[in-house]
C-alpha positions in Angstrom: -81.4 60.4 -61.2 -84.4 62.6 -62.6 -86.8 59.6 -63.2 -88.8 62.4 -65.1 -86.3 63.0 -67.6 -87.1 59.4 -68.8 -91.2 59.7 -68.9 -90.8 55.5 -70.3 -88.8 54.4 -67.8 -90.7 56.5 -64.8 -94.4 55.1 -66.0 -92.6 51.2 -66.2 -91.3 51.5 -62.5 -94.8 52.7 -61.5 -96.4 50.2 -63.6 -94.3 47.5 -61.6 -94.7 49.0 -58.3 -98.5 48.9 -58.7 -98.1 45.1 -59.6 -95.8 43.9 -56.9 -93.2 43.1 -59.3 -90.8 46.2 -58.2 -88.9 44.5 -54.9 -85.9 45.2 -52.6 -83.6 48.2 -52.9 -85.4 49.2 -56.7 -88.9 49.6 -55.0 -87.4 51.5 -51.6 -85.6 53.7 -54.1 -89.0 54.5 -56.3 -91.1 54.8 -53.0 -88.3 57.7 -51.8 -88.3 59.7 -54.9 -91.9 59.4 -55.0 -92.3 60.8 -51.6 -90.1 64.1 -53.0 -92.2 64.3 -56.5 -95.7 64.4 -56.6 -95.8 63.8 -60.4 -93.8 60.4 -59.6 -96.4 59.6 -57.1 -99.0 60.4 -59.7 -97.9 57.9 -61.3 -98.7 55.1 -59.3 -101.7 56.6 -58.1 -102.6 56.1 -61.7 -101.0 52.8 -62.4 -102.9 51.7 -59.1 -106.7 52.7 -60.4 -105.8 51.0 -63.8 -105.1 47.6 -62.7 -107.9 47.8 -59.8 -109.9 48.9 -62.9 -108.5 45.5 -64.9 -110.3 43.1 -63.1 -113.7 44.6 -63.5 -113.4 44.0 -67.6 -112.9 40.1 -67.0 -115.7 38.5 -65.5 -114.3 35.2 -63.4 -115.3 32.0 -64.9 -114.8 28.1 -64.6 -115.3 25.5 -66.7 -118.4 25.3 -68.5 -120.9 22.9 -67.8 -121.0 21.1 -70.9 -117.5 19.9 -71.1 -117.4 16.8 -69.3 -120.9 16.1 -71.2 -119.1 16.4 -74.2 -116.8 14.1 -73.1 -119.1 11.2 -71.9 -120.4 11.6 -75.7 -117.2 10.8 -77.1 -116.3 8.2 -75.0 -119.9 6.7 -75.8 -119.4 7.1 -79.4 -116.2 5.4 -79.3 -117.6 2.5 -77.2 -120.0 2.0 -80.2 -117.8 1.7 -82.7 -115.6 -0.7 -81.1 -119.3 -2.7 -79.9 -120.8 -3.4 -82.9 -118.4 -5.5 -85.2 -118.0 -7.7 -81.8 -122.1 -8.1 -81.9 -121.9 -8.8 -85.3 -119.5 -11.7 -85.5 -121.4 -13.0 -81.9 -124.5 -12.9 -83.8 -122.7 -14.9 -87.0 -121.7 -17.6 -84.6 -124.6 -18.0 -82.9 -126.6 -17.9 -86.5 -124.4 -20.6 -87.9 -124.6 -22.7 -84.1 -128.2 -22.3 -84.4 -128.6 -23.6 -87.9 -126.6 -26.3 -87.7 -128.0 -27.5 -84.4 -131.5 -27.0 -84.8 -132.0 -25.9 -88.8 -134.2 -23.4 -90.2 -136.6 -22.5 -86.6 -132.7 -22.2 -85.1 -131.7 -20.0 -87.8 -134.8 -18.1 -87.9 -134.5 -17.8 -84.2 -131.0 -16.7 -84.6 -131.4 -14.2 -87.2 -134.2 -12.5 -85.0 -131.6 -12.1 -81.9 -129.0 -10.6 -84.7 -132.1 -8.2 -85.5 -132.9 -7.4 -82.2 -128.8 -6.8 -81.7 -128.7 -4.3 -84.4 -131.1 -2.3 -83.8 -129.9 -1.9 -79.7 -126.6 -0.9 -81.7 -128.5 1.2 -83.8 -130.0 3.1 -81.1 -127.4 3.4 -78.9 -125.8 5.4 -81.9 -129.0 7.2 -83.2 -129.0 8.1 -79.0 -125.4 9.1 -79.5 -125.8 11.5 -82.7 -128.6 13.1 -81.0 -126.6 14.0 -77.8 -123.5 15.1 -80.6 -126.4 17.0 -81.8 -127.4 19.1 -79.1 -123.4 19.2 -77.8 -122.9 20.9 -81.1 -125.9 23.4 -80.5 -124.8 24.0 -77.2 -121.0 24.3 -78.2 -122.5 27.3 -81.4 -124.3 29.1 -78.7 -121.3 29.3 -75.9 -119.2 30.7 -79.0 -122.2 33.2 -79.6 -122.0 34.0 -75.9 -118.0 34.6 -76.3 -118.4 36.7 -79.3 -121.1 38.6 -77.3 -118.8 38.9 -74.3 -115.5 40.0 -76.8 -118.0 42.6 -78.1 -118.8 43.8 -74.7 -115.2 44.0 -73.6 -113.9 45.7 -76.9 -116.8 48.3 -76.3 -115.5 48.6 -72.7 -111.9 49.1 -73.8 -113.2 51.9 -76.5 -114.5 53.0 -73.3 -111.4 53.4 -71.2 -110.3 57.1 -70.3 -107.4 58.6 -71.8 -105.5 60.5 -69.2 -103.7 63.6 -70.8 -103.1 65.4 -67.2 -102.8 64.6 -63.7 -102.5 66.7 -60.6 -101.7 65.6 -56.9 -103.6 68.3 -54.4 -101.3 68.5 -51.3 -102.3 69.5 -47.8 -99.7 72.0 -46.0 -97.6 69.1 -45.1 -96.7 68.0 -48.5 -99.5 64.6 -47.5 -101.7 63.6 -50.9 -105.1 64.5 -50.4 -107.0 64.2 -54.4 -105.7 62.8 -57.0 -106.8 64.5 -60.3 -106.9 63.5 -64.0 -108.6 64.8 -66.9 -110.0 62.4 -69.9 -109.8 64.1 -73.0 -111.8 61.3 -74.3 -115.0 62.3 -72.5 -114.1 66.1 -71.6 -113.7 65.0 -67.2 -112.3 65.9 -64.7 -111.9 63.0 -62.5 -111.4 63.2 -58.0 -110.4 60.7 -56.1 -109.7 61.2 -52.6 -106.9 59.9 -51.2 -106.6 61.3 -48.0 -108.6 60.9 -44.7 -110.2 64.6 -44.8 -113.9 64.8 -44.4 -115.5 68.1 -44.5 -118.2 68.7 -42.1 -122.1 68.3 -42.8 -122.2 72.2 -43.4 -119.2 72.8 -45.6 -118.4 71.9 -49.2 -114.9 71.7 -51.0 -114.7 74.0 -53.9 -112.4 72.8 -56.9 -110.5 76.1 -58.2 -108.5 76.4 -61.5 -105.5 78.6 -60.8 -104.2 80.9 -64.3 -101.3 82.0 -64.9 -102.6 85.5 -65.3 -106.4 86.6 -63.7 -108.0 85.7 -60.9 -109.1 81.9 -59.7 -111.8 80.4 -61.3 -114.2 77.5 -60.2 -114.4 74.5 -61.6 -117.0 72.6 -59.7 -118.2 71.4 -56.0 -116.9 67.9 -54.7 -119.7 66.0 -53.4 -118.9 63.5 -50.2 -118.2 60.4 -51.8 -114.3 58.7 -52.8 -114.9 60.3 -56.3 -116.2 62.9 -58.2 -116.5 63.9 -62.1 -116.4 67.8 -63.3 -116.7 68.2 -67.1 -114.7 70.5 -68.5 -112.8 71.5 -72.3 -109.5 70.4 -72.7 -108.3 74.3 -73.6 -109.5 75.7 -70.5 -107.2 72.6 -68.8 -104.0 73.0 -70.8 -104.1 76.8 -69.5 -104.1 76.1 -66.1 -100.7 75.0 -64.2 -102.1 75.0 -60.5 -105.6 73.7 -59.3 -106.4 74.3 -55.5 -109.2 73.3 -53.2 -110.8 75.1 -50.6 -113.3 75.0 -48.2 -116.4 76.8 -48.5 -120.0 76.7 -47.5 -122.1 74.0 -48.1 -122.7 74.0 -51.7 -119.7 76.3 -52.9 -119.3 79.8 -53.3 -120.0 81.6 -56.7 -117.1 81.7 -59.1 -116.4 85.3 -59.6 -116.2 85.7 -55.7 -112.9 83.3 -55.5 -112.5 81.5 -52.4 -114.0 82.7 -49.6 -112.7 79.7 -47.2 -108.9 78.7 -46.6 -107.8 76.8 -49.2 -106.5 73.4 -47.7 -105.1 71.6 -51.0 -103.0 72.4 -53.8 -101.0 70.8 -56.6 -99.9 71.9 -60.1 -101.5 70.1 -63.1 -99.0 68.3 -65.5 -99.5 66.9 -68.5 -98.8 63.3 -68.6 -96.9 63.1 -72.2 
C-alpha cells in the first residue's frame, strides 16, 4: 500500500509513531516503508520536532501556593459561624445565672463577659474577612498571571512555523543525513542534522538548490551546530525539485562557481500538501 496516496492517513501513522501510540505489527510495518520512502520518514522526522517542540509552550506547574490558605479561611469562616450562636446562648445563661444569684453587680458582671465574648467573635471574623480579602486579591492577580500566560502561549502558537515542504538529504547509502523544511510563514529554510557527519575545522557544507533547467545555485553555508536557518522566497523553493549538499572550503564557495567539493547529500524537495 502507497501510504502516500492517502497524505491523511500517512501524517496520522507518523503522528502516532512519534507518540508511542503506533505498536506491534502496525509500527514494524510504518518503520519498513519508511526505511524505502524518504518522504514517509519526513514525516516523522517532522511529527518528532513538533511534539519535542510541545513541551516548551507549557511551562510545568504545581499547585499554587495559596490554595490550602484558601482553604484554612474557609474552614475558619465556617468555624465562626457555627461559634457565635453557642457564645451567645452561653453568655444568656450565664447573664440570667448571674442575676439571679448575685443581682445587678452579677448581671453587670455578666453582661461585661457577653461583651468581651462578642467582640473575640467579632474579631475572629473582622480577622477572617480580612484574610478573604487578601485571598481574593491574590486569587484576581493569579487569573491576571493566567491571562498573561494564555496571551503568551497564543502569541507563541501565532508563532509556530508552517511547513509547506520538506526534503530528506541522503548520503550514498540511502542513510538521512539533514532534514529540511521551509516556513512560508517566516520565508526559512530550516537544517537539522540528523546524521553523525562532522565536517572538519577547515571545510564548510554548502546548501545547493538544484533546477530543473540551469545550473546549481547556492542557497547558504551550514554553520556547525544541530541546526541552521537560510531565508529564502517561497517561488524560488516551489522551483526547485532536488536540493544537494556538498563539501567546500571553509566558508563556501561563490554561487555562480557551483560546487567545487563532492557533494555528499542529496534529496528531492516535496511539498507537504
Amino acid at each position: 500500500m502507497d501510504l502516500l496516496r492517502h497524505p491523511e492517513l500517512a501524517d496520522r501513522l507518523a503522528a502516532a509513531h512519534a507518540l508511542g501510540t503506533l505498536r506491534g505489527g502496525a509500527r514494524r510495518r510504518f518503520e519498513s516503508l519508511a526505511r524505502h520512502d524518504p518522504r514517509l520518514r519526513a514525516l516523522a522526522l517532522i511529527w518528532q520536532e513538533r511534539i519535542a517542540a510541545m513541551t516548551e509552550l507549557q511551562p510545568q506547574e504545581g499547585p499554587g501556593p495559596n490554595v490550602w490558605k484558601r482553604i484554612e479561611i474557609e474552614l475558619q469562616r465556617e468555624r465562626a459561624g457555627r461559634d457565635r450562636p453557642a457564645l451567645q446562648r452561653a453568655a444568656a445563661a450565664a447573664d440570667a445565672g448571674w442575676l439571679a444569684r448575685w443581682g445587678w453587680p452579677g448581671a453587670a458582671l455578666a453582661g461585661g463577659v457577653a461583651t468581651l465574648a462578642a467582640i473575640a467573635v467579632s474579631v475572629q471574623l473582622a480577622s477572617s474577612l480580612q484574610d478573604s480579602e487578601g485571598a481574593l486579591a491574590r486569587a484576581q492577580a493569579e487569573r491576571a498571571a493566567a491571562g498573561l500566560q494564555n496571551a503568551q502561549l497564543v502569541s507563541q502558537l501565532g508563532a509556530t512555523p508552517q511547513i509547506r515542504y520538506v526534503a530528506v538529504l541522503q548520503d550514498d547509502r540511502s542513510a538521512p543525513a539533514v532534514l529540511v523544511t521551509f516556513d512560508v510563514r517566516s520565508s526559512t529554510l530550516t537544517l537539522r542534522r540528523v546524521g553523525d557527519f562532522r565536517e572538519g575545522a577547515e571545510r564548510s557544507l554548502q546548501l545547493w538548490a538544484l533546477p530543473a533547467t540551469g545550473g546549481p545555485r547556492s542557497l547558504g553555508v551550514l554553520g556547525e551546530g544541530g541546526v541552521v536557518r537560510l531565508g529564502a522566497e517561497e517561488q524560488a523553493v516551489r522551483e526547485v525539485p532536488t536540493l544537494a549538499i556538498s563539501l567546500e572550503p571553509k566558508g563556501g564557495v561563490p554561487s555562480e562557481r557551483g560546487p567545487t567539493g563532492p557533494v555528499l547529500f542529496k534529496g528531492a524537495l516535496l511539498p507537504t500538501s
